[in-house]
N, C-alpha and C positions, 0 to 999 in steps of 0.2 A: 371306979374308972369311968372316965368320961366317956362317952359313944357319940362319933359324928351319924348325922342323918345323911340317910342316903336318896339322891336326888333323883330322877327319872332323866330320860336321855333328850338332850339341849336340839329342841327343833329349829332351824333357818328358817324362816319363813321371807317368803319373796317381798317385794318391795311394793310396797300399795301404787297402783297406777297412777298418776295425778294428772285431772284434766289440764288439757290445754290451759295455760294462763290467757293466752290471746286468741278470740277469736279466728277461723276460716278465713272471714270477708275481711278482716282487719290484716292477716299479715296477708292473702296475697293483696289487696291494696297498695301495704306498704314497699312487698315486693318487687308488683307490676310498675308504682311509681318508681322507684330504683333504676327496676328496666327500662324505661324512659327515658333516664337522667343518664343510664349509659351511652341509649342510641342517640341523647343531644352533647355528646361529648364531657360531658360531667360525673365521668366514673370517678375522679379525683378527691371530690365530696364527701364519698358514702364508705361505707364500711362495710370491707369485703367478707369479714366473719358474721356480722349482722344480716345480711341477705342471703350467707351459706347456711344460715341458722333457720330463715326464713324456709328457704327451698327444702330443706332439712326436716323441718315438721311436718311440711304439707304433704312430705312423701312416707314420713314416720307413721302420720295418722292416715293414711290412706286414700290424701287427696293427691294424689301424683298426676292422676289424669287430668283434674283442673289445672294443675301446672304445668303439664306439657303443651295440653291446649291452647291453654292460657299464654305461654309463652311464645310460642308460634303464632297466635294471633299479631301479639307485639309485634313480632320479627316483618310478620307480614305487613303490617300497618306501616310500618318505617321505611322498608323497602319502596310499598307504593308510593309513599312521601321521597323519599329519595328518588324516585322515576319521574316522578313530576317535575320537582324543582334542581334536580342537575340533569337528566339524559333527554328530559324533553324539550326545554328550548334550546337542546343544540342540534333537534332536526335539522340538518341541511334543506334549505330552500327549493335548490334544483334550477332554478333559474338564472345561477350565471353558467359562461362556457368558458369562463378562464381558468384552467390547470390549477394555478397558484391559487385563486379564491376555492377550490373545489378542495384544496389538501388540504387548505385551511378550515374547514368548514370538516369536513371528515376528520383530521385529527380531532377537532372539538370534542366530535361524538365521542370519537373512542377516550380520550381526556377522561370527559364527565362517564365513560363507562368503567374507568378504570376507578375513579375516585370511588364510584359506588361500591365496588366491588372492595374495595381496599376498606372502604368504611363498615361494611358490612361484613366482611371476615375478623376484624379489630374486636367489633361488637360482637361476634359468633364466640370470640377466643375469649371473651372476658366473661361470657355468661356461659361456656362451656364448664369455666372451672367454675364459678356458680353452684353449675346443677349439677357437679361432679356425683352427689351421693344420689341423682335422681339417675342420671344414665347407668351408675353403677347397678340399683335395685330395680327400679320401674322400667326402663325402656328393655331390659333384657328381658324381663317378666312377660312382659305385653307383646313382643317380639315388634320395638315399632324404630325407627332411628334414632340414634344417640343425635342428640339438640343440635352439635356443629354439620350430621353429615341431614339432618332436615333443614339448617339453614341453607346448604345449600342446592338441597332442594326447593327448596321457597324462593331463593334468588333465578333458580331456574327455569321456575312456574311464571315470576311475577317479573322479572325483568327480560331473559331469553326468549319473547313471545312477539307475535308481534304487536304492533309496529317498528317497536325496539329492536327486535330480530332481525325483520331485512333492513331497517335502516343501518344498523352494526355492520350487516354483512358487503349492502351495497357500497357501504364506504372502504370498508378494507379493500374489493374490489377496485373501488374508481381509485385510490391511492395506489395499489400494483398498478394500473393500466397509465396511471400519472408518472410511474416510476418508468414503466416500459417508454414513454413517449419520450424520455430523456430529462425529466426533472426532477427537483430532488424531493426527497420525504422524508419525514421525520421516519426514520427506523425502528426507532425505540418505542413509539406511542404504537405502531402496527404491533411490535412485540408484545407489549404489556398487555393488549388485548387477546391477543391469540391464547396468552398465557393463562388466561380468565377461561377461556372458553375450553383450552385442554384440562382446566382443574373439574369442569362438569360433568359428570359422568350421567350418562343416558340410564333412567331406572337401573342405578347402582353397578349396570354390568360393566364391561371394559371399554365398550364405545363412548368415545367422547362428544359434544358436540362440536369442537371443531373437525371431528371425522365424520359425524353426521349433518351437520351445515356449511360449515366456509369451506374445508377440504373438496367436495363433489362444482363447489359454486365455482373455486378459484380453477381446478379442471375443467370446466364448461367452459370458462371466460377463456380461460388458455385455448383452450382448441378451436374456441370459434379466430381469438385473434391470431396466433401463428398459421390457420388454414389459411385466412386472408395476406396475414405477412409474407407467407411462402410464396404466391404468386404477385403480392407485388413487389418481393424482390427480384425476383425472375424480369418481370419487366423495367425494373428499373438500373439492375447492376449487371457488371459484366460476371465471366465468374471467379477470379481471384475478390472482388468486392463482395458476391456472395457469400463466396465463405468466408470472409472475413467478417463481414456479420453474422452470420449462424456462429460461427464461436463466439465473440462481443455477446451473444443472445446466449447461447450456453453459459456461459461464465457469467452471466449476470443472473440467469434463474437460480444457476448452484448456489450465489451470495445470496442472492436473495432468499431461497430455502436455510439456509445458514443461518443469518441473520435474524430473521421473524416470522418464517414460516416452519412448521414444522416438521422434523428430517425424514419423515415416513415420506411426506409428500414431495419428496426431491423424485424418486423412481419415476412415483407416473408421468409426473411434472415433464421429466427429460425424455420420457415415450411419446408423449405430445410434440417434443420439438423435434427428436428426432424423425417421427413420422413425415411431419408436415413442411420441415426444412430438409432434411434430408432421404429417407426414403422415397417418399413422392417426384423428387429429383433430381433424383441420381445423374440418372443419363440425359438430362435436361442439360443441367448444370458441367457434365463434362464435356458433353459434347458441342457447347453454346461456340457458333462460329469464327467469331473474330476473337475470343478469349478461353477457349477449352483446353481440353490436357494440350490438343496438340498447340497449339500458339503457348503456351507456357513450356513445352517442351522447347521449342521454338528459339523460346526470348529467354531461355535458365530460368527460369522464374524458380527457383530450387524451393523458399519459404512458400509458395503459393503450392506449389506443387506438394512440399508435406505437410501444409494445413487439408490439403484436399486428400491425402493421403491417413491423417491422425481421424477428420471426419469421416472419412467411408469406413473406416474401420469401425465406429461406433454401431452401426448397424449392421443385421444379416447379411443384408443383398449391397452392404458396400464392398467386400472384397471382389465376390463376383462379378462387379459391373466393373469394378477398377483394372480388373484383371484382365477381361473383355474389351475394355478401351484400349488400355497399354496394349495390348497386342493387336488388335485393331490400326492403332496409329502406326507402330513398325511395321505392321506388312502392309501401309498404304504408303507407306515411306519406301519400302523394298521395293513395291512392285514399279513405283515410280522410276528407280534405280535402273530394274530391268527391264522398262518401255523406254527408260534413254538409251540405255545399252543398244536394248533394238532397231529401235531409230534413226539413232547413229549408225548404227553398222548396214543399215536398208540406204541411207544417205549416200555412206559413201559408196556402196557399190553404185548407186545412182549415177554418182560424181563419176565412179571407175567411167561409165560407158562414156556420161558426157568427156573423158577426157579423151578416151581413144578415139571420137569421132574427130577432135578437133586435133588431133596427134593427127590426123590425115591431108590435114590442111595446113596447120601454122609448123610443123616439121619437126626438129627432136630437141630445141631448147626446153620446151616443156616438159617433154617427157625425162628429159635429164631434169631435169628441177624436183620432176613427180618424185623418181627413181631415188633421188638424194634424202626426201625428208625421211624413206622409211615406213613401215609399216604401220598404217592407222591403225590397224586390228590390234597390233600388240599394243598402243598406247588405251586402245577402249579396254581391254582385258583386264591394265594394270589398274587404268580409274575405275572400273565396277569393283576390284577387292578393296581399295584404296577405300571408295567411296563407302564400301559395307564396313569397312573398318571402323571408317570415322564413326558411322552409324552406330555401331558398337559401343564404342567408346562414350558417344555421347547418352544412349541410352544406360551404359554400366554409371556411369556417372548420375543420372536422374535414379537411379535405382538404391546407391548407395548414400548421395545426398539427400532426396528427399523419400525414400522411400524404406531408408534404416533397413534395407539389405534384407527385405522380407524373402522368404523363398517360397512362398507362392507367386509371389507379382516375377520371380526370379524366373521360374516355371514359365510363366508368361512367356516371357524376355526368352526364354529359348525357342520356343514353339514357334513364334511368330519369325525368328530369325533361320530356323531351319525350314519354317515350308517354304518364305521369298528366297530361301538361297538354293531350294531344293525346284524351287517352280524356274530358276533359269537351266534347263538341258548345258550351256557350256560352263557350268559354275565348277565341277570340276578340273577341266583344261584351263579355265580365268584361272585359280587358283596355283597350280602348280606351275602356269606360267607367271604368276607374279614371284613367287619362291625361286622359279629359275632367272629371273630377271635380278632380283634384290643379291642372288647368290651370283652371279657374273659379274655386275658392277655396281650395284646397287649398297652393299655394306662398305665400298671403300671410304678408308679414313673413319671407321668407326669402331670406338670402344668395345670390348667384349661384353659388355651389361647391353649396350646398344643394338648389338647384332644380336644379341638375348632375346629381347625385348620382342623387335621385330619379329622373330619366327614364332615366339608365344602368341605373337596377334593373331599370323597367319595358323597355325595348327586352332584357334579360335574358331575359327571360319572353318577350315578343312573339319571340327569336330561336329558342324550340323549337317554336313554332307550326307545323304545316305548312300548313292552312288558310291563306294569307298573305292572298290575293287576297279570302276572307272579313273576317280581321279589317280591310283597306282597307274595303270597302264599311261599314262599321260606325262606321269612323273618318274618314271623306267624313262620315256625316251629324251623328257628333256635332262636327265641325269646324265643318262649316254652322252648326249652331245656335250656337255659342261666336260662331260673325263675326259672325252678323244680327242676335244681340241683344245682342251686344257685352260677354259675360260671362268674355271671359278675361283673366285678370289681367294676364298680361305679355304682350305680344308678343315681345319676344324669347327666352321661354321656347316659344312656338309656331313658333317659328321654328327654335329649338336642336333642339325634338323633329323636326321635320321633317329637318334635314340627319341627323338620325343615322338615322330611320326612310332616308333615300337612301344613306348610307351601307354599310346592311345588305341594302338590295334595290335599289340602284339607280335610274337616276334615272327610268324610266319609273317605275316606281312611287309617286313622288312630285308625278308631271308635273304631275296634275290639283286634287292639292294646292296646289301654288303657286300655279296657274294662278287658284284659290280666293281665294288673298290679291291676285293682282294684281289681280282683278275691283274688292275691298275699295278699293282704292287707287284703281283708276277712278274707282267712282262715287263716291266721293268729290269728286275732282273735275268729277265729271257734275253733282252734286248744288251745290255753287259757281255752276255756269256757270247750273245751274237760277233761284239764288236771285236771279242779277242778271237772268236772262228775266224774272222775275218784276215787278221792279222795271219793268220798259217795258207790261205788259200789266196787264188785272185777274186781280187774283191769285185762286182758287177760296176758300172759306169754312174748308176744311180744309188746315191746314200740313202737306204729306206728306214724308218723305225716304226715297227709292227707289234699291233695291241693286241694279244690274243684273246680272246671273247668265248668265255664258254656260253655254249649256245642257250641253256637252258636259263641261263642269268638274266643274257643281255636281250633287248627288247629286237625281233628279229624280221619285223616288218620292212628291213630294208632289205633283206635275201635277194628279193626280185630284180630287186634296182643293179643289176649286171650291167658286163660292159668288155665289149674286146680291147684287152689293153693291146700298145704299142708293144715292136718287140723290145723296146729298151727297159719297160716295164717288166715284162715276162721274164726276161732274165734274175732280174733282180729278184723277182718272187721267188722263181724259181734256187734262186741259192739259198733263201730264208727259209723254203719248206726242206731243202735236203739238210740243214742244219738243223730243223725243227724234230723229224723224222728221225733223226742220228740218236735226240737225248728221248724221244717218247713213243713208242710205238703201237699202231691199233688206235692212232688218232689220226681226222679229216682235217683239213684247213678248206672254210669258204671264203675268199675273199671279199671283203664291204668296199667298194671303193667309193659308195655315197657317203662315207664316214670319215671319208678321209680328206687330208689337205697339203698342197705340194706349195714348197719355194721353189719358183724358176726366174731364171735369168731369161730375161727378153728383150732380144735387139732392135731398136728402132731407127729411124734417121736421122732423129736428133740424137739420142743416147741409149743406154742400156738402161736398164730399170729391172729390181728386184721385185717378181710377184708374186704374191700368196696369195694361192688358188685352189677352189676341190680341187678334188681326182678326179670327178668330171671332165672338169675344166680343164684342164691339162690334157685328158684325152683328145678332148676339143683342137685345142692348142697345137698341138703336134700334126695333126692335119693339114696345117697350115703354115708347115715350117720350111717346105719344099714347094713351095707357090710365089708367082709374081704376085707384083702389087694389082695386073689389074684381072688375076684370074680371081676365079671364087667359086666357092661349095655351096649346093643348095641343100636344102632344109631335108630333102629326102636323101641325097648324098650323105652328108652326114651323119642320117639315122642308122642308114646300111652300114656304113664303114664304123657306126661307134656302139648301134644294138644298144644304145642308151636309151632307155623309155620316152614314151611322146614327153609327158610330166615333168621330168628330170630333165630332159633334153631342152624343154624352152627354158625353164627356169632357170638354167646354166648361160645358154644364150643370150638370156636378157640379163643376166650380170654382166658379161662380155661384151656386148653391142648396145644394150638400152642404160643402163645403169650409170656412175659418174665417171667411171675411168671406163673408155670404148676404145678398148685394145680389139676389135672387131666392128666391123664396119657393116651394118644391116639395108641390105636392100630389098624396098624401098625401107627410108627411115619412120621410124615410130617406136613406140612405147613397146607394143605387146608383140610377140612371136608368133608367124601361122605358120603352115606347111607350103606356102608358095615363094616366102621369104628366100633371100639368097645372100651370104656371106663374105668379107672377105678380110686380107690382114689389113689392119689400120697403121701401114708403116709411119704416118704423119704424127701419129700420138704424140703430146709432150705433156711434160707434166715437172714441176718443180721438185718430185719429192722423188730419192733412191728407192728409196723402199713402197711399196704398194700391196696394199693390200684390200680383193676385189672380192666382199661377200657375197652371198649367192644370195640374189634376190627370192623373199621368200614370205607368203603373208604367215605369221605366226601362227597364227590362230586358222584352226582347221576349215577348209573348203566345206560345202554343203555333203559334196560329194565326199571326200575323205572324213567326214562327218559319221555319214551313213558305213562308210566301210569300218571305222572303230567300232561303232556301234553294235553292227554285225558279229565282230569278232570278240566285242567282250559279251555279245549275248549266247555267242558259242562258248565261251572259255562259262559263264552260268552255268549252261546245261550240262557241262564235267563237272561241275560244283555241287550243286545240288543232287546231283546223282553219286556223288561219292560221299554226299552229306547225305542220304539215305540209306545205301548202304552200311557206313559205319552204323547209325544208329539203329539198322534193323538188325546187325551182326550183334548189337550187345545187349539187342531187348529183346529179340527173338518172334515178340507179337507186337503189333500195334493196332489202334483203329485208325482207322482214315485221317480223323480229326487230330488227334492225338499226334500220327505221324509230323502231320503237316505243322501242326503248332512249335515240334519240338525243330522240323527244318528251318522254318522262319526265324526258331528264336536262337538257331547257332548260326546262321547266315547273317542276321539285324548284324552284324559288326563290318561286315565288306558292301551289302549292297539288301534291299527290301525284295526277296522274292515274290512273282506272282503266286497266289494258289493255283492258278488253271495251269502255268509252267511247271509245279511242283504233280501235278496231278499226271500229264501228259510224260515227265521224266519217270515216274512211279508205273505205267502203264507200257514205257518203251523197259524197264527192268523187269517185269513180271515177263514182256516177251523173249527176253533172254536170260529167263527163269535164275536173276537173281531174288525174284519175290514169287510169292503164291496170296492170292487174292483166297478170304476164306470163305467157309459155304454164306455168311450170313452177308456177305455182301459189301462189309464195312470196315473189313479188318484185314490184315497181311502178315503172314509168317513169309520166315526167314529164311530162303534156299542154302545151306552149305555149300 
């Protein structure tokens, strides 16, 4: 049997080493030449496995660091050759000062910087894959950069230096500043550059060189030129043209950062322009004389005015200043309003005296001329709301047009409107007189949107009031006179004003108001129930119709104003209160007879004439019924026999004897009424019209004196106020401090009228003495007396 031989176990043995076929010095030779032929554009040539072979050995046998060396030598050598022959003869000269030659000359630069840069990254990317297996093994090894990010550090070193350096940098600069002067530039060559200088990264970390060179340079240049710009625009424009360039300047840096500068540097860029165009002059710029808010308010200027509006916003201290101006101009605008107001109404009294003197001399056509136009007072009353109106109007208009309804500048816009309407003392009486004026004759022949309209303007006005509880007492009595003599147009325009007036103040405020018309409504049918009493009994000689007035409603400042009527009068009262009596018992009747108004027939020598007269007047009248033509009453006579007030008493007279129809005859003649004057019937009178009707001369608008006396009396009707506004609130808190107290009176009062502290202090002081308070040991606090 055959037998195989048995072998031992089969060893691998490794691969015998085999020297280099080619010299060291021969392949990088042939390598470095390669590298040459690629930096002279001749990579096309050569054979990109034969040089990957190359680099390949030199790092296999462990010359890697000849290589890296060696090749960054290259790199460098080519680079300086490229600096020389394209970025250095395109220095800019410096020598001309034409714009256009200067863009020309600086694009160059940047041109040939780009070129290098583009040639020199081509060359990095083609010998990057090259030395791909050298940055793979050697550069990690050695911890030193892979070939593309040392090329561009070598272009770094050897081209971003200077002279090359600032001249780069002065050009991009002089091309911005050629750009800002208003010529054009190539855009794209500033890019391409920029774009170079953001790829360089400063010792490898995240700063670039355009964040550490051209970014600090182009902020410098910026601030030095918009510090200059900013003043001499100032002197050169008005200020809608200012701002019209600072935005033109805005919007051409934001393009300009857009474009070719880079987006980090848009921020600071626009803190520079806002500072220096804006911030720095603010209040320069709004308040510039012949072109500021106010002349744009002025002229509508609406687009100038929300450019100036879209600008200040850009900055901190723009709303503040805008805020501050707009309110500024309206209460230079108000106060102007209420130095006409004043002036006027100091004129005419002026005029009053010059007229009486010359009433003594040229006789009573003037005074009758005076007497016919009518009261200037009430026409100044109605032109200060009028005129605030329009104010209104035109400012809610600049607010919503150019100022997109901000409600800070809105805030403004009230402040400034409530202290000029709150610094004129008669702005509550103006007010409630133009409402009583628009509601007598003033809405006729107007829509209901219309009459709408108007009273939402006026409650406008009446809401920056703080006076509140003022302009009520004012409008209680022109209310009164509108019902008693039945001179308002709509009722349900009186009505409309009411619910909004409750609206704004609530309904106590209104209580007494109503309470007014419900009176209206009664006696009415008081005065019905009258006229069939009538019909069972004999009826008195004089037809009366009588308003009953609950006291507490109706405004009752006329109480005083009495008067002895006639017995033809007496009678007739007298059947109305025994019929009044019959249906209500445990009720008083005072009679008003300054509230009231009489039709009488009045015989003359030419004819009879129908006249509508006060009740005054009429008392007057009757005196004068049983007299000749050439007897007469003097001015003390008639006081006695009518117990009508001095007050009441001329102003009645000079309807009768001074006014256009002189159904009495004043001796001596003139204008105004004294106490030596003397009376008589004017049987001559004629007049083409049946009917007559002879209002009581009256200036609308309160006396100095009757000024002081409201005054008085609503700083009494205060001190019931506040003192029942302390009380409630010491009944339901029990303790207060001093401060506390006062803070929470003020702050339930702020709806009727602004209390003093010293008045709240001294009301708080008269309640401790009639121990509805106790003052407590620490001196600062108050409990609550049951």
């Amino acid at each position: 049997m055959a037998s195989t031989r048995r072998t031992g176990k089969t060893k691998i043995k490794p691969p015998r080493k085999h020297e280099s076929e080619v010299s060291l010095d021969e392949t990088w030779s042939r390598l470095s030449e390669n590298i040459r032929e690629i930096h002279n554009q001749n990579a096309s040539n050569l054979s990109f496995e034969e040089n990957y072979r190359y680099a390949y050995n030199m790092v296999l046998y462990k010359n890697g660091a000849i290589l890296y060396k060696g090749v960054c030598q290259l790199v460098a050598e080519n680079i300086d050759r490229l600096a020389q022959s394209e970025i250095v003869p395109t220095f800019p000269s410096g020598s001309s000062k034409d714009p256009v030659q200067q863009s020309q000359e600086g694009e160059s630069l940047l041109k040939a910087l780009r070129r290098v840069w583009d040639d020199h990254t081509g060359n990095m990317s083609k010998l990057r894959d090259i030395l791909k297996y050298m940055d793979r093994v050697y550069t990690k090894a050695n911890d030193v950069p892979e070939i593309w990010d040392a090329g561009l550090d070598l272009f770094l070193k050897h081209i971003i230096r200077p002279p090359i350096q600032d001249h780069v940098t002065s050009a991009v600069l002089s091309l911005i500043q050629i750009e800002r002067d208003g010529y054009v530039i190539s855009r794209s060559v500033v890019k391409e550059c920029v774009d170079v200088l953001l790829q360089l990264s400063v010792d490898h970390d995240a700063k670039t060189v355009y964040k550490r060179d051209l970014e600090p340079a182009v902020l410098a240049a910026s601030e030095i030129f918009y510090s200059a710009e900013g003043k001499r625009l100032l002197e050169t424009c008005d200020a809608p043209e200012y701002l019209r360039r600072v935005e033109a300047r805005l919007d051409s840096e934001q393009a300009r950062t857009y474009h070719y500068l880079f987006s980090q540097t848009g921020g600071p860029l626009r803190k520079i322009l806002e500072r220096h165009l804006l911030t720095d002059n603010l209040s320069t710029v709004i308040g510039m004389p012949n072109s500021g808010l106010d002349v744009m308010v002025d002229l509508d200027k609406f687009d100038d005015l929300n450019r100036l509006y879209r600008l200040f916003l850009m900055v901190p201290s723009g709303m503040p200043t805008l805020r501050r101006s707009f309110k500024d101009s309206i209460l230079r605008r108000g106060r102007e309003i209420n130095l006409a107001s004043t002036s006027i109404e100091t004129g005419q009294d002026m005029d009053d005296g010059d007229l009486n003197d010359a009433e003594n001399t040229k006789g009573k056509d003037k005074g009758q001329g005076r007497a016919a136009t009518g009261p200037p007072t009430l026409a100044l009353a109605l032109k200060w709301v009028q005129t605030v109106l329009d104010l209104k109007d035109k400012f809610d208009c600049v607010w919503t047009r150019a100022f997109d309804d901000n409600r800070e500048v809105e805030s403004s816009l009230n402040e400034a409107f409530e202290d000029f309407i709150n610094l004129n003392e008669k702005a509550p009486e103006y007010i409630s007189l133009f409402i009583d004026e628009n509601l007598k004759k003033g809405l006729k022949g107007k829509t209901d949107m219309e009459v709408d309209a108007v009273l939402d303007k006026t409650i406008t006005v009446f809401r920056y009031i703080t006076e509140k509880d003022a302009f009520e007492r004012y409008y209680k009595n022109h209310l009164a006179k509108r019902l008693l003599l039945g001179r308002s147009v709509s009722d349900d325009a009186e009505r409309g004003m009411l619910a909004k007036l409750k609206v704004e103040c609530g309904y106590q405020f209104t209580q007494k108001l109503e309470g007014m018309f419900h009176d209206m409504k009664i006696s009415a049918d008081t005065m019905q129930a009258y006229r069939k009493y009538l019909e069972g009994v004999s009826a008195p000689e004089v037809e009366i119709s009588v308003t009953v007035m609950t006291s507490t409603f109706w405004p009752m400042s006329h109480s005083s104003a009495s008067c002895i009527f006639p017995e033809v009068l007496i009678r007739a009262c007298k059947s109305f209160e025994h019929f009044y009596f019959s249906r209500h018992s445990g009720r008083r009747l005072a009679w008003q007879p300054s509230l009231g108004n009489v039709d009488v027939r009045v015989r003359f020598k030419a004819r009879k004439h129908d006249v509508n007269v006060s009740t005054f007047a009429l008392v007057i009248l009757l005196l004068f019924e049983n007299l000749t033509d050439d007897e007469f009453l003097t001015y003390e006579e008639l006081r006695t026999a009518t117990s009508i007030p001095d007050t009441e008493l001329q102003r009645h007279l000079q309807s009768l004897a001074c006014a256009k129809f002189k159904i009495l005859k004043k001796h001596p003649p003139g204008r105004d009424v004294h106490s030596s004057d003397s009376f008589s019937f004017n049987n001559d009178f004629t007049c083409p019209m049946q009917k007559i009707k002879i209002s009581t001369v009256s200036a609308k608008v309160e006396t100095t004196k009757e000024r002081r006396e409201t005054r008085d009396r609503i700083e009494e009707e205060r001190h019931h106020q506040i003192e029942a506004c302390i009380v409630r609130i010491m009944k339901d808190r029990k303790h207060l401090t001093h401060n506390d107290l006062v803070n929470e009176v003020t702050r339930q009062l702020a709806s009727r009228f602004q209390p003093n502290p010293q008045n709240i202090k001294k009301r708080i002081e008269g309640l401790i003495d009639r121990e509805y308070l106790e003052r407590c040991e620490d001196r600062k606090s108050y409990n609550y007396l049951a």
